[in-house]
Backbone as CSV, one residue per row, in Angstrom:
resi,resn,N_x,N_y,N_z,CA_x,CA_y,CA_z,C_x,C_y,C_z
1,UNK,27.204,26.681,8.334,26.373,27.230,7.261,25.970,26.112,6.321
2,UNK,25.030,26.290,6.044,24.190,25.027,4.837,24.484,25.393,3.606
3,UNK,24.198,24.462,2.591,24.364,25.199,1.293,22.988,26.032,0.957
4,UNK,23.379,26.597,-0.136,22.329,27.603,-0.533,21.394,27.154,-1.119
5,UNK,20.124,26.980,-0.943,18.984,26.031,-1.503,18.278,27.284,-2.760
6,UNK,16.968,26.867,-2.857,16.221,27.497,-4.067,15.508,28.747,-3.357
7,UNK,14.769,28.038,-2.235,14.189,28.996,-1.816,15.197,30.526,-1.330
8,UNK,16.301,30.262,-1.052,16.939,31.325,-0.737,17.557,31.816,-1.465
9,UNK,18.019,31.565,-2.800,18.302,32.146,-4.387,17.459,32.960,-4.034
10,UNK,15.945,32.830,-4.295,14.433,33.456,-4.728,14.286,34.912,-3.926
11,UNK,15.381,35.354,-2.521,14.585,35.858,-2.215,15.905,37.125,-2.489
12,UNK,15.814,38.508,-2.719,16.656,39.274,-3.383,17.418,39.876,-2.397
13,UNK,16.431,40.291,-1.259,17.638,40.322,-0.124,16.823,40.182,1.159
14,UNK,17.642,39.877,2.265,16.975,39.537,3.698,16.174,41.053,4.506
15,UNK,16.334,42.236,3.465,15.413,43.058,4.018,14.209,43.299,3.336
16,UNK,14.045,41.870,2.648,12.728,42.353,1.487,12.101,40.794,1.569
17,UNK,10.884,40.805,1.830,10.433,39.526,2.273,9.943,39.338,0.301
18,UNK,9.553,37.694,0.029,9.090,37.667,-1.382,7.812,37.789,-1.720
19,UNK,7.440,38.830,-0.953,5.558,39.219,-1.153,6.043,40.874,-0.760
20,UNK,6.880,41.416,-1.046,7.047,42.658,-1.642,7.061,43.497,-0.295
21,UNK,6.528,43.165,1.197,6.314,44.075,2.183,7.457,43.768,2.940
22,UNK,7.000,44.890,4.053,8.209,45.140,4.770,9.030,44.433,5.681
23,UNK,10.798,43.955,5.342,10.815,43.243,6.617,11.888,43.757,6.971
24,UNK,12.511,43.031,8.176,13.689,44.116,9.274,14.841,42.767,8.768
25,UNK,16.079,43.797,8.675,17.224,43.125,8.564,18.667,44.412,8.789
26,UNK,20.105,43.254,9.229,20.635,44.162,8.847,21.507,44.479,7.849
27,UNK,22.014,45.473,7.743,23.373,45.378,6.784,24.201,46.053,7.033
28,UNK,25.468,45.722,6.836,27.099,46.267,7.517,27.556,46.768,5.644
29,UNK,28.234,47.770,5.552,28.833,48.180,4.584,30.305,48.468,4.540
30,UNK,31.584,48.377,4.128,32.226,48.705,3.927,32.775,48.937,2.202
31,UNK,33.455,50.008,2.268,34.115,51.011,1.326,36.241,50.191,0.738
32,UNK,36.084,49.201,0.255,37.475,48.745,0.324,37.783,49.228,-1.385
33,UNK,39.064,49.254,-1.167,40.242,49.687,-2.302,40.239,48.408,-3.248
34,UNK,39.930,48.933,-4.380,40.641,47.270,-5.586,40.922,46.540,-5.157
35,UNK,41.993,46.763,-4.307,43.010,45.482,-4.390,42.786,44.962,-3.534
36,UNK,41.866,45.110,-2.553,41.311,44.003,-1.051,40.273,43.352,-2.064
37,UNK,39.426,43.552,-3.124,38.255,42.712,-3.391,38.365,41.586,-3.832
38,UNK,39.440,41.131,-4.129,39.594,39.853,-4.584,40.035,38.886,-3.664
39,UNK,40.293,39.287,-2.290,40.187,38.250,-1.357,39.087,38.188,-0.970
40,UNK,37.860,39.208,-0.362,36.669,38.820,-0.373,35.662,38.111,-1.335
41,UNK,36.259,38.633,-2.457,35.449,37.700,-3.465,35.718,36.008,-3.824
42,UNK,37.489,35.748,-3.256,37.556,34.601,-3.094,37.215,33.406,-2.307
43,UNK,36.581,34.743,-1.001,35.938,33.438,0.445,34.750,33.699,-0.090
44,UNK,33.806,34.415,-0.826,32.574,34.056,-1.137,32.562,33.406,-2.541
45,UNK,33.362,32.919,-3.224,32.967,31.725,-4.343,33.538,30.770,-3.891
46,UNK,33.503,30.309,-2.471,34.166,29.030,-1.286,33.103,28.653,-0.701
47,UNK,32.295,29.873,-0.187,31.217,29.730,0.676,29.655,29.744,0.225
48,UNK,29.459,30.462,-0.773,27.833,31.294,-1.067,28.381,30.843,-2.368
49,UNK,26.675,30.949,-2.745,26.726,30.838,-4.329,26.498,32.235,-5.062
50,UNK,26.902,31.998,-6.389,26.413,33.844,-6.917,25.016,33.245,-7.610
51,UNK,24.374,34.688,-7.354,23.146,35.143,-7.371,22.966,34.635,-8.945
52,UNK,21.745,33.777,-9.161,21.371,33.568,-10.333,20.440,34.248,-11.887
53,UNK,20.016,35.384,-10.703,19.777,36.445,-11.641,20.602,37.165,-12.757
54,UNK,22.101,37.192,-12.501,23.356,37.958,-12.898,23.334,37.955,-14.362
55,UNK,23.566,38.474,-15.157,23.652,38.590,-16.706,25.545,38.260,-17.429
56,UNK,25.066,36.924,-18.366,25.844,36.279,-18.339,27.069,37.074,-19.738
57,UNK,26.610,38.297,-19.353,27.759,39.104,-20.519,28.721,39.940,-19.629
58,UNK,27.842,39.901,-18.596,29.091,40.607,-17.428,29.560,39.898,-16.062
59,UNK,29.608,38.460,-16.482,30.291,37.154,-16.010,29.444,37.189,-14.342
60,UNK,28.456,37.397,-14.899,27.441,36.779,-13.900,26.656,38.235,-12.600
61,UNK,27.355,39.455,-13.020,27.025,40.127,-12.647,25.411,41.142,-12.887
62,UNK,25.160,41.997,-12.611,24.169,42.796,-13.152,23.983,44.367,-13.044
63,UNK,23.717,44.960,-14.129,24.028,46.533,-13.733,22.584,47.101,-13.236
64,UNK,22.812,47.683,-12.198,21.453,48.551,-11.414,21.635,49.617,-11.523
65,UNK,20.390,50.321,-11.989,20.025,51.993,-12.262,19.056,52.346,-11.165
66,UNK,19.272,53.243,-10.372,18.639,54.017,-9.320,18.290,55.241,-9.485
67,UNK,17.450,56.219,-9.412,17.051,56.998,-9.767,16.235,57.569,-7.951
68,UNK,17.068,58.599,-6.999,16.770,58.591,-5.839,15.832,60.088,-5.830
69,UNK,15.183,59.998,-5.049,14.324,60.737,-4.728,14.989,62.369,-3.483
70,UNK,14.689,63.284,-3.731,14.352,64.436,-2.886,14.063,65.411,-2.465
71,UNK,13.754,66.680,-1.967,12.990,67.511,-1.451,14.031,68.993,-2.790
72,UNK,13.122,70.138,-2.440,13.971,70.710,-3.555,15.247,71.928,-2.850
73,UNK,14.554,71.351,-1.193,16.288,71.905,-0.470,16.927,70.735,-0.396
74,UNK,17.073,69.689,-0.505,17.945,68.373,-0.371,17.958,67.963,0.957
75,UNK,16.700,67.836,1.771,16.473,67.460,2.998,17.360,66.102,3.079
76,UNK,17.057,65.121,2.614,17.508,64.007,2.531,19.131,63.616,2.432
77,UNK,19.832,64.496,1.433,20.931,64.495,1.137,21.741,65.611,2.865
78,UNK,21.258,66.740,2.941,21.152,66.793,4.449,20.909,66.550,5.263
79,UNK,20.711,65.290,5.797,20.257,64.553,6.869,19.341,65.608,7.662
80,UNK,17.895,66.062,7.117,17.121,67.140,7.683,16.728,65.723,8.992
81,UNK,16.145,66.079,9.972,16.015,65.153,11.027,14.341,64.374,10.044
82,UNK,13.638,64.402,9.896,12.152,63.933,9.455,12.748,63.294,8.110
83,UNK,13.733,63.398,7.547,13.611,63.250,6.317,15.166,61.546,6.475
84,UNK,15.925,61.811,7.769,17.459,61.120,7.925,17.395,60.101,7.832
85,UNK,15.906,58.895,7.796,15.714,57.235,8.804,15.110,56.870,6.994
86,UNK,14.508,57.379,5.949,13.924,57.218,4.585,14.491,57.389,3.723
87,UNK,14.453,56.468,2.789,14.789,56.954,1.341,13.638,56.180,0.288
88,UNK,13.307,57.144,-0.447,12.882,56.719,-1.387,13.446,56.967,-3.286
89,UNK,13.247,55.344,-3.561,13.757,55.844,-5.330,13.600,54.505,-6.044
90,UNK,13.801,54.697,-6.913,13.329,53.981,-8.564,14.433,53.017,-8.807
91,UNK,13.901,52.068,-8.997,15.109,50.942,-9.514,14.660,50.190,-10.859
92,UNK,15.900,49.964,-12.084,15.958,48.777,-12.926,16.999,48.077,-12.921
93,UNK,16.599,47.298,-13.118,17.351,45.825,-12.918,17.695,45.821,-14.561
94,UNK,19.202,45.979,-15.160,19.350,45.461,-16.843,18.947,46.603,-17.610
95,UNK,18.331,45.854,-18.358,17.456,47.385,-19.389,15.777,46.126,-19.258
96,UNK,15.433,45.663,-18.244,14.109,45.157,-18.027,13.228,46.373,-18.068
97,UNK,11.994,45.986,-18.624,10.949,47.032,-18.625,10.241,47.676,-17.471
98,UNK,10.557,46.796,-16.644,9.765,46.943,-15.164,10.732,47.720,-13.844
99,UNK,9.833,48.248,-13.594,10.786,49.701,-12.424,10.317,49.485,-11.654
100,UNK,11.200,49.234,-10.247,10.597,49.016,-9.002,9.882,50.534,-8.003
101,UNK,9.371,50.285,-7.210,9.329,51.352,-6.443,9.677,51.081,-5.222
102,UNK,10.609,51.527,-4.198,11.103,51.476,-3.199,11.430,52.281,-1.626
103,UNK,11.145,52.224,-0.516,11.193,52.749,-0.030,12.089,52.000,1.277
104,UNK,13.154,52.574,1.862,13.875,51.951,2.594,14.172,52.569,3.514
105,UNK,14.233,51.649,4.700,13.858,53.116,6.335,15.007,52.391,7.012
106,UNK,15.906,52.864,7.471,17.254,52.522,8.571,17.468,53.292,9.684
107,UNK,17.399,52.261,10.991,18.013,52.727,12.139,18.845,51.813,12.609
108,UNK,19.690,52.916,12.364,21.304,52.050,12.489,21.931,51.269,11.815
109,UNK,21.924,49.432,12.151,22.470,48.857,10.908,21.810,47.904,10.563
110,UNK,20.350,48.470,10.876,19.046,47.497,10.933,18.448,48.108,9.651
111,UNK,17.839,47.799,8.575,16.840,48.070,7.686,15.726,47.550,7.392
112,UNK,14.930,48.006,6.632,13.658,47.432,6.535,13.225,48.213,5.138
113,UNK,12.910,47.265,4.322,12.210,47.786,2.918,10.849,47.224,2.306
114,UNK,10.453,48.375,1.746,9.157,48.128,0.634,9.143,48.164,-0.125
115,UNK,8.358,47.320,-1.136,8.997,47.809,-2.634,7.964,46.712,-3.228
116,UNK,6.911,47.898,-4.436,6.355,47.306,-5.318,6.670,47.444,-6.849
117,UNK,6.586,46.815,-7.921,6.832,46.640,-9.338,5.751,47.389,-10.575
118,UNK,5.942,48.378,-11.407,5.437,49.055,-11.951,5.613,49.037,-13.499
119,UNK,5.107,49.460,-14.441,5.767,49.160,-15.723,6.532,50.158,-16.602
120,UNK,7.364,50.431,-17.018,8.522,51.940,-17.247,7.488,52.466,-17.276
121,UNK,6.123,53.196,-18.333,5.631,54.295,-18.839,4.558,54.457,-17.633
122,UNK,4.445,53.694,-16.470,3.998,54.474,-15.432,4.531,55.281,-14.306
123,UNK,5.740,55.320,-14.630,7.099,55.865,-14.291,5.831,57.987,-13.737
124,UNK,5.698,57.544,-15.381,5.250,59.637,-15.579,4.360,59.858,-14.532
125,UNK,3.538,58.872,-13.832,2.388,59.446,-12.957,2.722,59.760,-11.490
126,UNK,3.887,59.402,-11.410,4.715,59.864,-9.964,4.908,61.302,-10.016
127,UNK,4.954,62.212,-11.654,4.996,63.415,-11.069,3.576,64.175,-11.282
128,UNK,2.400,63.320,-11.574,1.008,63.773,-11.665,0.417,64.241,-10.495
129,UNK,-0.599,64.593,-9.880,-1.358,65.236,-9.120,-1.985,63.881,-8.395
130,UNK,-3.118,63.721,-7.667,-3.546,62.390,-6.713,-3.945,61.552,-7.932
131,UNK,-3.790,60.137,-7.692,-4.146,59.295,-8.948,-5.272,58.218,-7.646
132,UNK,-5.137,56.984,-8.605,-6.076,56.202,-8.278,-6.082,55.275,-6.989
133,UNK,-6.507,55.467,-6.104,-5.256,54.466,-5.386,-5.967,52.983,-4.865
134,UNK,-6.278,52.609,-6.283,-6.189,51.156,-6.492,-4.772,50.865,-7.229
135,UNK,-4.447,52.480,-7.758,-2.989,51.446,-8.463,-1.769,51.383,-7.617
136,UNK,-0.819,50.154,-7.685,-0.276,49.560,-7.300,0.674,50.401,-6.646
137,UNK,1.132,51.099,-7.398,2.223,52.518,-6.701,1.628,53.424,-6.241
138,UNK,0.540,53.562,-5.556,-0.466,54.638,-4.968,0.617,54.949,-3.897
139,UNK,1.145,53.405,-2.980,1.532,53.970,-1.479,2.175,55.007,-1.659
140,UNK,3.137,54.610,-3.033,4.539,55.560,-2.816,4.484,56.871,-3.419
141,UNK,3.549,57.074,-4.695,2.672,57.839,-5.254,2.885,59.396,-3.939
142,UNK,1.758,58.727,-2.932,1.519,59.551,-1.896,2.389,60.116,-0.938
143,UNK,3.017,58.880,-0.379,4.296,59.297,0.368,5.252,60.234,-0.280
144,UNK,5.382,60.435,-1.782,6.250,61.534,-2.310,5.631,63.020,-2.408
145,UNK,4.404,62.815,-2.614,3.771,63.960,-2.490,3.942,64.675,-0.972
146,UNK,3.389,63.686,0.171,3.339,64.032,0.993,4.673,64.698,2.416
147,UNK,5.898,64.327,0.898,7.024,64.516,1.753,7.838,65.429,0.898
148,UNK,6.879,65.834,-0.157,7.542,66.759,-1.206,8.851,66.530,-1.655
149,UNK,8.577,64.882,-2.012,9.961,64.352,-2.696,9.631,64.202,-4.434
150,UNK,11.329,64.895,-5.286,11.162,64.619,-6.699,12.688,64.156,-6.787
151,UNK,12.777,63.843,-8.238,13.540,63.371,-8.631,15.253,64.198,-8.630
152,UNK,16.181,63.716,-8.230,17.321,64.455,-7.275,18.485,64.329,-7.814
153,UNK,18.668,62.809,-8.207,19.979,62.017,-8.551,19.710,60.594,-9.017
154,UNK,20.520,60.443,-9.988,20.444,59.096,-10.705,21.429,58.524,-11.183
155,UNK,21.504,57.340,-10.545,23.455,56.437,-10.864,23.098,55.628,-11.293
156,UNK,24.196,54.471,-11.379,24.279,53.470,-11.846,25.473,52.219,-11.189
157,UNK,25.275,51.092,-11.318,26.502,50.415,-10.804,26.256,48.882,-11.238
158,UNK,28.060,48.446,-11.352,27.524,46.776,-11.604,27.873,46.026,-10.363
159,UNK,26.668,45.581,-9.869,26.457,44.579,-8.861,26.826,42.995,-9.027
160,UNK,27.673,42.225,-8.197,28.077,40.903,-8.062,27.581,40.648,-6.524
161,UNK,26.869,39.541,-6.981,26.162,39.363,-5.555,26.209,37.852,-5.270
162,UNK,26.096,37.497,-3.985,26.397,35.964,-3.310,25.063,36.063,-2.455
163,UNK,24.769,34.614,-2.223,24.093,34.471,-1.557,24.254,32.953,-0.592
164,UNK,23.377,32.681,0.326,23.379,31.492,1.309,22.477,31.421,2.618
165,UNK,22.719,30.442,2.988,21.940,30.343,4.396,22.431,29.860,5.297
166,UNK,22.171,30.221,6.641,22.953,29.762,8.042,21.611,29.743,8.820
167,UNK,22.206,29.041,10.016,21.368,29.214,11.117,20.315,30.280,11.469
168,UNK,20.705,31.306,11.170,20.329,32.708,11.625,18.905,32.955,9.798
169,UNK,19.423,32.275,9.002,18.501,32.674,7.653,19.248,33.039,6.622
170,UNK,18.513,33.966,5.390,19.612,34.346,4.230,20.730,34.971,4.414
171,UNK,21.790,34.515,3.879,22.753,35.696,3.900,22.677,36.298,2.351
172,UNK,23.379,37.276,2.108,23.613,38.368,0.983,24.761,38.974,1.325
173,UNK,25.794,39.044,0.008,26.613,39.779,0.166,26.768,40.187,-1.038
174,UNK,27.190,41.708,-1.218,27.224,42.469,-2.807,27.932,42.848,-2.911
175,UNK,28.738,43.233,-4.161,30.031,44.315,-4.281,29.755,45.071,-5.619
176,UNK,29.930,46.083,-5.354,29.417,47.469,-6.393,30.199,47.847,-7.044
177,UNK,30.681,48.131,-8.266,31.537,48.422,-9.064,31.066,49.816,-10.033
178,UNK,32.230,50.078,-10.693,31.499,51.016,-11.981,30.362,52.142,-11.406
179,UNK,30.567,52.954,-10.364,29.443,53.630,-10.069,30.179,55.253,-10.612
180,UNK,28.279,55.327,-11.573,28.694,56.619,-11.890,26.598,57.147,-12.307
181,UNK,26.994,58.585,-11.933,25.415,59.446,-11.861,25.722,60.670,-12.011
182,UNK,24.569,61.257,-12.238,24.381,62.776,-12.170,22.832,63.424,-11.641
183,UNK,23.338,64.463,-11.032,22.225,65.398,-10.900,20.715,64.766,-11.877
184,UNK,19.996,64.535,-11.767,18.417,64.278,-12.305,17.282,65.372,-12.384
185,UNK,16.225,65.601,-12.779,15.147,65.987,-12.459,14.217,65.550,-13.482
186,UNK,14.331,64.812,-13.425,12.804,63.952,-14.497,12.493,62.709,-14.116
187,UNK,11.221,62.117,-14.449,11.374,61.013,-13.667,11.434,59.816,-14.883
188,UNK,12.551,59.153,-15.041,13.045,59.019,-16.001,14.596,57.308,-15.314
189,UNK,14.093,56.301,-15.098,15.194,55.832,-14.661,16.514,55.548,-15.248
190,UNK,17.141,56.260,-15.580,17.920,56.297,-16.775,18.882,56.693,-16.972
191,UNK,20.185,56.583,-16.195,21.354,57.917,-16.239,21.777,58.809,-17.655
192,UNK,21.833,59.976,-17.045,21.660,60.861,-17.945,22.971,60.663,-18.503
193,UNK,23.694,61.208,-19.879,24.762,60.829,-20.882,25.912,61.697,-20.223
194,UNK,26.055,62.955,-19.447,26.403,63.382,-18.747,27.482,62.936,-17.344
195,UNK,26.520,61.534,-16.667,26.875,61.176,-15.623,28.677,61.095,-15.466
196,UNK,28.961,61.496,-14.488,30.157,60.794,-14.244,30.577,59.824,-13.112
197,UNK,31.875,59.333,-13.292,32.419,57.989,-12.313,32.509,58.788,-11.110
198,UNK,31.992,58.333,-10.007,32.288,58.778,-8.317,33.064,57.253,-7.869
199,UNK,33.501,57.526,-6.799,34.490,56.069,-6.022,35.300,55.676,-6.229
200,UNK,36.121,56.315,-7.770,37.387,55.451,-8.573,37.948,55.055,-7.716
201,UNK,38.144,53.869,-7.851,39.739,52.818,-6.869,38.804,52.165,-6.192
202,UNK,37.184,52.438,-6.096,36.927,51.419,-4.841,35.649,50.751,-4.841
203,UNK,34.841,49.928,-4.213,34.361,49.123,-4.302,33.469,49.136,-2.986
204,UNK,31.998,49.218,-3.359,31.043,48.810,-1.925,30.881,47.567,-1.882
205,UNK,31.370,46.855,-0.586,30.603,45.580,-0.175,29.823,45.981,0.959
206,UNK,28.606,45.030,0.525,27.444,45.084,1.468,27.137,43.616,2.369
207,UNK,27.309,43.247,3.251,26.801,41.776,3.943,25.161,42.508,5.000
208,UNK,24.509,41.920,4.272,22.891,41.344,4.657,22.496,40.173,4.863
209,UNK,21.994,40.426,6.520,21.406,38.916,7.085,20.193,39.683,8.498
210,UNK,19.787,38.673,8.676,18.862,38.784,9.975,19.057,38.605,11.134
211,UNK,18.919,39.435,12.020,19.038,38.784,13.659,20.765,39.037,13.934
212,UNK,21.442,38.406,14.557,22.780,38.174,14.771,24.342,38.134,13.597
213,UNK,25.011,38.671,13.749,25.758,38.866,12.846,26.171,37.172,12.544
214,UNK,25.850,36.652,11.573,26.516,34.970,11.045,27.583,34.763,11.219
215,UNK,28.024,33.402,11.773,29.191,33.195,11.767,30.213,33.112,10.603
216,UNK,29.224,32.734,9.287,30.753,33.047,8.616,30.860,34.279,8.218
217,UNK,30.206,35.672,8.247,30.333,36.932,7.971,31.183,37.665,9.171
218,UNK,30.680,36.777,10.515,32.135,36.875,11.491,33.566,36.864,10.949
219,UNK,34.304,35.448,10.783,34.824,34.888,10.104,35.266,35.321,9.113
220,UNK,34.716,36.441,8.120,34.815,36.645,6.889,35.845,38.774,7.441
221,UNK,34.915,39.108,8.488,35.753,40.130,8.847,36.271,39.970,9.335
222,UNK,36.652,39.080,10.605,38.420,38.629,11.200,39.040,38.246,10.191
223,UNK,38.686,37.467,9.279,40.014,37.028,8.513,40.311,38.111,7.916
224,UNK,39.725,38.952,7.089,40.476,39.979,6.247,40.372,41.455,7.068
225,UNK,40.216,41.607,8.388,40.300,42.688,8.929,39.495,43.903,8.101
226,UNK,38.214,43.522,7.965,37.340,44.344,7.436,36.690,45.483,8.495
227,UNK,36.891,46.989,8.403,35.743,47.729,9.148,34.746,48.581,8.402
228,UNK,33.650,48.120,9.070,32.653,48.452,8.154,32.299,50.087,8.782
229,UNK,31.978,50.722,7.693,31.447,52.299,7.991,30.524,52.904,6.796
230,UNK,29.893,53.950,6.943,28.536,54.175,6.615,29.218,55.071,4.872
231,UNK,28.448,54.373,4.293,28.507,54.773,2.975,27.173,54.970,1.958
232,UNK,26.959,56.171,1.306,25.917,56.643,0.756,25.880,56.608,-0.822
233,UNK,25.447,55.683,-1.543,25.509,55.814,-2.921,25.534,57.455,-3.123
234,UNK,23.859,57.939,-2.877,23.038,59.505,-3.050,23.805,60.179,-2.441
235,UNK,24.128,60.241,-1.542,24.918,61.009,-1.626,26.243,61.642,-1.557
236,UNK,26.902,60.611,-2.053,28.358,60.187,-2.493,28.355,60.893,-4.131
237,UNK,27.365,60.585,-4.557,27.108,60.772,-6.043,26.835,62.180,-5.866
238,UNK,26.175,62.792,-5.331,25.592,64.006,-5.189,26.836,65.196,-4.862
239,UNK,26.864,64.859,-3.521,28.532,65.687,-2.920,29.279,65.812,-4.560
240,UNK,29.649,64.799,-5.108,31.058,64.484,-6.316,30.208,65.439,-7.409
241,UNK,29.274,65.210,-7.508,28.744,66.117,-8.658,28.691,67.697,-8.912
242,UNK,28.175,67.939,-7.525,28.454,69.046,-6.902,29.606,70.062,-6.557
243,UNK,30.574,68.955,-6.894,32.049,69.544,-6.106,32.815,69.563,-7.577
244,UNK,32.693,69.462,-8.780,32.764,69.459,-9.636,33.871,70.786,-10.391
């Protein structure tokens, strides 16, 4: 593995090319307990650098607000078959003014995302009627209409993220902390005051790369006997809210 250069800081993750369209990558997830994260977090401040975006009041980390999208039977959250391979939803980065729009399609442990940049108070026209579609969020604009997706669920979490490069291209690896949401229906990226903690005791790590699993993300699950299995922010958050 090489060290981590500039250009690969720049790019946010290996399923998002840096011109906003769609590219294929994969990602492995596992669900570990407290007390395993600090050996993973110790082979990635050995190996990868942390992400330079991170906000330097939460020692380099950054908190992400999601705001997920769905149908008003919860197709999505039910894996309805048309609705199981998509997700769409709202992201801020901090308390930045700017809200992404996103759409992320998985088969298997392959992904591929889209995602254009909007400004908060155009947030409201996602639940308007057909708009312009010179503007920038038209694609996704439509695709919600057309899939009769609204606003469902909205969390939150603080993200610590690494990054690097190998043979194979970027690597990414994340670990999720502090996740807590509630039920939504406005479009509004913003967890409601309400929300509560889902996951206590545990921690998502995510490893994202392209093509072939990297050798040191090999390496990184033999040594600590990591198995990775399928984990759902939406609806992890959703189920817990629900079950209430």
């Amino acid at each position: 593995m090489t060290s981590p250069d500039l250009a690969a800081l720049a790019v946010p993750s290996p399923s998002l090319a840096p011109s906003g369209e769609a590219a294929a990558a994969y990602e492995l997830k596992f669900l570990l307990p407290d007390d395993r994260v600090s050996a993973v977090e110790e082979w990635a401040r050995k190996r990868l650098a942390r992400d330079p975006h991170g906000e330097p009041e939460l020692g380099g980390a950054y908190r992400t607000t999601t705001l997920y999208c769905d149908t008003p039977l919860l197709d999505v959250l039910h894996g309805t078959p048309t609705y199981r391979r998509r997700k769409f939803r709202l992201r801020r980065y901090a308390a930045e003014p700017r809200i992404y729009l996103e759409r992320k399609t998985r088969s298997g442990d392959r992904v591929r995302k889209r995602r254009s940049s909007i400004d908060e108070p155009e947030v409201a026209r996602l639940g308007e009627g057909p708009g312009s579609p010179d503007w920038v969020g038209a694609w996704f604009h439509q695709r919600l209409r057309a899939r009769g997706l609204r606003p469902a669920c909205c969390l939150s979490y603080v993200r610590t993220a690494y990054v690097g490069t190998s043979a194979g291209g970027t690597l990414r690896l994340t670990l999720d902390r502090e996740l807590r949401g509630a039920v939504a229906n406005e479009w509004r990226v913003r967890v409601p005051e309400e929300s509560e903690p889902f996951l206590v005791g545990s921690v998502i790590c995510e490893l994202k790369f392209h093509l072939a699993l990297p050798l040191p993300f090999k390496e990184l699950i033999e040594e600590l006997q990591l198995a990775p299995g399928p984990v759902s922010k939406y609806k992890t958050c959703r189920r817990a809210w629900e079950g209430r």
